[in-house]
Steps between C-alpha positions, in 0.01 A plus 500: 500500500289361774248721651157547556157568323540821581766521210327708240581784299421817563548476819407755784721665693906517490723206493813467673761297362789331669793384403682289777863498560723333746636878634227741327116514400426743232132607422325655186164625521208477264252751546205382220470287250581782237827609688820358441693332777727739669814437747378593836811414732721283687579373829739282657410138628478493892234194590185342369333684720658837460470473143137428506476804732671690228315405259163521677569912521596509139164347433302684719623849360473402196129362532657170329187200453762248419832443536700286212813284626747386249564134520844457379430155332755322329600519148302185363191620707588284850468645849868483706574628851447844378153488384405271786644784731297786286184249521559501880488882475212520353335313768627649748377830310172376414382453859647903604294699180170490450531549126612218246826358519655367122790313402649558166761315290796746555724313243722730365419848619822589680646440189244677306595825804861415444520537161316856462701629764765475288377715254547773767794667613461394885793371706437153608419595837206710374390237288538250773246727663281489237489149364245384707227782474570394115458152581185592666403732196564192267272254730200731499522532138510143447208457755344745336501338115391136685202688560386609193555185293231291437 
């Protein structure tokens, strides 16, 4: 996780998290420390700057103070083309809000989404349109536990 100091738990305000595809961007919203993570929604990928846009209103309705980006590193813990792209996002991101911008480990979490949407009697288009809301869930809930170990 790389970050700044102002990663402490509890922390004020909502967070936004975002799980970055190559065609959509889903989003899950944590409201306080007590709440859970929830699904929040999905949109499709247009630009960098149309998705920050996006993701700037999301914020703003939502009151968001920092927004968590999932940094899809690879499995033994290196950074490939993906997470330099998601870094590059961030950035990009960072200099837009005016809250804290986070990136998190994302290892895993589509498959984590993947594999309780199976549990579920969805057709796979529905859980196409789900799996990254639950991929952004499963990043704020990581985030989340990072927080409150010592």
């Amino acid at each position: 996780m790389t970050g700044s100091a102002a990663d402490t738990f509890p922390f004020k305000g909502a967070i936004l998290g975002v799980d970055l595809g190559e065609a959509r961007i889903g989003l899950a919203i944590c409201e306080a420390a007590d709440l859970p993570a929830v699904p929040l929604a999905t949109f499709a990928h247009v630009s960098r700057a149309r998705d920050i846009a996006e993701l700037l209103r999301y914020a703003q309705a939502r009151a968001a103070a920092r927004i968590v980006i999932g940094l899809p590193l690879r499995l033994d813990g290196g950074r490939g083309p993906a997470a330099e792209k998601a870094s590059a996002f961030a950035a990009a991101l960072r200099a837009a809000f005016s809250g804290d911008v986070v990136e998190h480990d994302e290892r895993l979490t589509t498959a984590a989404a993947n594999k309780k949407l199976r549990t579920l009697d969805l057709s796979g288009s529905k859980r196409r349109r789900y799996v990254d809301q639950l991929a952004a869930v499963e990043l704020l809930n990581s985030y989340a536990a990072s927080l409150k170990r010592p």
